[in-house]
N, C-alpha and C positions, 0 to 999 in steps of 0.2 A: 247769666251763668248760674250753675248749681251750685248751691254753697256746701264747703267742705268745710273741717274742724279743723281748725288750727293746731292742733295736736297731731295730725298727720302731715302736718309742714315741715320737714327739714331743713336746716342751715345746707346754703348750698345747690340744692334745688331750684332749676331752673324754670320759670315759670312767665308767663305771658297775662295781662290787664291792660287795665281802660283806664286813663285816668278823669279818675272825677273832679279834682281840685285842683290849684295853683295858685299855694302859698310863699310867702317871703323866704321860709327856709325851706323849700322842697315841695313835693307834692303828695297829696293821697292817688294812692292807683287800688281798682279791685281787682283781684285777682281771680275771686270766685271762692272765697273763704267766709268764714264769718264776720270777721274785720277786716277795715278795708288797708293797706299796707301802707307806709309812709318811707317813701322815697325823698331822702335829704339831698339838698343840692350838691353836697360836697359828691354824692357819691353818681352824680348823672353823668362824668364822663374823668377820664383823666385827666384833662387837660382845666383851667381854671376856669368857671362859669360865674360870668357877676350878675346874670338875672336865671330865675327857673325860667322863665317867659321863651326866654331865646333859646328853650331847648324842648321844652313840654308846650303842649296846651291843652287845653281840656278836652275829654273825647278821643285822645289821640291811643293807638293799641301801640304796648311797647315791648320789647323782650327784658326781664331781669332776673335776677338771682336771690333769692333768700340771705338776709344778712345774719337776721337774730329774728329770735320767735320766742313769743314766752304766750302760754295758753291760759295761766292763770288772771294773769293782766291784762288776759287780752290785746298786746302789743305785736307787731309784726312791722320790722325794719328788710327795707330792700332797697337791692340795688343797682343800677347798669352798669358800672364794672363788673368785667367779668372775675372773678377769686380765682385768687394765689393756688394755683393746683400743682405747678413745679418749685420746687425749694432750690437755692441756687446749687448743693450738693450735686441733683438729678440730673443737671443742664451740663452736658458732654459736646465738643465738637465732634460732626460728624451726627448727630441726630435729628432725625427726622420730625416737623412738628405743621401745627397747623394753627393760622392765627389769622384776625381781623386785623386790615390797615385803619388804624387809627389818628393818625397825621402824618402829611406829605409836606417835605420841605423840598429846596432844592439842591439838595445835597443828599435826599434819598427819602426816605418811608421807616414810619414807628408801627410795628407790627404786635399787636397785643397775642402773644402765645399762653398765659395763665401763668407766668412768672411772676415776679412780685413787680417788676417793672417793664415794659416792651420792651423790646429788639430791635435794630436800626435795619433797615438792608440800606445798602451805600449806595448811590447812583451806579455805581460801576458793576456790581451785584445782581441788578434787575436784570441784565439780560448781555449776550454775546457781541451783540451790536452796539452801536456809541447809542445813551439816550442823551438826550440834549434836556429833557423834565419828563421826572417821573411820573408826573401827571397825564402824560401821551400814554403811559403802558399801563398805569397799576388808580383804582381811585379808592377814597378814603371810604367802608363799610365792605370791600370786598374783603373775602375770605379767601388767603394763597396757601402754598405747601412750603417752608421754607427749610433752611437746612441751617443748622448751629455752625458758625465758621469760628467762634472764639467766644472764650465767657471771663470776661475780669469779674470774677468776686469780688475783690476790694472795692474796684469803682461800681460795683453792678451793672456791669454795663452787656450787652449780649450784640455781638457782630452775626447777621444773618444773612442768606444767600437764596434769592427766587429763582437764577440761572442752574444754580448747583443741585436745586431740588427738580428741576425740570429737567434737568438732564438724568438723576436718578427714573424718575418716570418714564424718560424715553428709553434708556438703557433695558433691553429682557436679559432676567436669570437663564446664565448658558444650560441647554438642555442637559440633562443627566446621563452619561452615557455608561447602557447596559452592558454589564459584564456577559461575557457569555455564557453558559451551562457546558460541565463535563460533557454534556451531549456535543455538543457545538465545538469545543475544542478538540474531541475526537474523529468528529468529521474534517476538520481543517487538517492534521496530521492524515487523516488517509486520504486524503487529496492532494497533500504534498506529495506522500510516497506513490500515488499512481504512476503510472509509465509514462513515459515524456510523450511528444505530440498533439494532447490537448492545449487547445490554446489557453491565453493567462485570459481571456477575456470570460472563458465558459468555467472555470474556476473563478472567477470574479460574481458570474451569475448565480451558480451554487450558492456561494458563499453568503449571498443578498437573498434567498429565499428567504419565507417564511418558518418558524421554527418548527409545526409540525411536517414540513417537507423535508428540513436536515433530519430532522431524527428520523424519516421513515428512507430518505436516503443510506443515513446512515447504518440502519436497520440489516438493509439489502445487502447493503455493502460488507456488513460485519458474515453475513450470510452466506453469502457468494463465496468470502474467503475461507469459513468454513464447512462448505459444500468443497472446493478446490483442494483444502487440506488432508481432508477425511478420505476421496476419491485418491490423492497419493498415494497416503499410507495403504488402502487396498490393494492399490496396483503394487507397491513393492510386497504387499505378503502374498501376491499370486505368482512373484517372481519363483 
């Protein structure tokens, strides 16, 4: 890797290494910086870990996030959780979010969204259908779409939904329907007042053309009737 300066590190920044060590309390990983990063065991998953062993080994490429970076010290803290990027204010029922399954129990799946704690989706949540274990439909590092069904602040707790986001997905925005142009509403009014006889079918036909055929229709038409006008009035001043 090419080494970069730590000064151009940000908290937060997500970033990809090797790790080279495995220590008692965590490990060292390179990043491709000038020092090499130390990843503490509290922070290699949410869930409790009583060896680094059982979750690093040396050589292994991982994904993590910037925790703390200090350039003069030369220090650099990282970590595989992913950081807190929604505050429990943000978190609305009815929003759309996207998140890693982090553990699978049998009563449903812990979804890490970047709240300060996961989101449950409930067995009954996963889908339309009865699951009998949500291990047949969903496994632990996939990434889903899920949709916010409830949010208790007090208990921080986040109720989520993989059926209710997949059905947004399938659902299309109803198409937009075009108003029509002065031109076009004044073609329909002289097609109503025509003479009777034409059938509702060949007004149906018109009416579905293209808009530069109504307006060149309607063109004619405004024409015609002032061609037919103009020829009266001669005729009554030859009377």
């Amino acid at each position: 890797m090419s080494e970069r300066k730590l000064e151009n590190i940000q908290p937060g920044d997500r970033v990809s290494g090797t790790v080279t060590s495995v220590e008692l309390a965590g490990a060292f990983v390179d990043i491709g910086v000038e020092a090499p990063g130390f990843l503490h065991i509290s922070r290699l998953k949410s869930g409790k870990v009583n060896r680094v062993e059982d979750v690093l080994a040396p050589g292994q490429n991982v994904e993590l996030w910037v925790s703390r970076v200090d350039p003069v010290a030369q220090r650099l803290e990282l970590s595989m959780i992913r950081p807190v990027t929604l505050n429990w204010g943000q978190i609305q029922p009815g929003m759309q979010l996207r998140g890693e399954v982090i553990r699978i129990e049998a009563f449903g799946a812990f979804v890490e969204v970047g709240a300060e704690r996961p989101g449950l989706v409930h067995v009954s949540e996963i889908s339309d259908e009865y699951v009998r274990d949500p291990r047949e439909q969903i496994r632990v590092g996939e990434e889903l779409a899920v949709t916010v069904l409830e949010v208790d602040r007090k208990k921080k707790q986040i109720r989520l939904s993989l059926k209710a986001a997949q059905l947004e997905e399938v659902l299309e925005p109803e198409e937009e329907q075009q108003l029509p142009t002065a031109m076009e509403l004044a073609l329909r009014q002289a097609l109503e007042a025509s003479p009777p006889g034409r059938s509702t079918e060949k007004r149906r036909a018109k009416a579905g053309q293209p808009r530069d055929e109504l307006e060149d229709i309607l063109a004619r038409t405004l024409s015609s009737r002032l061609r037919t006008s103009t020829e009266g009035s001669e005729s009554e001043e030859n009377k």
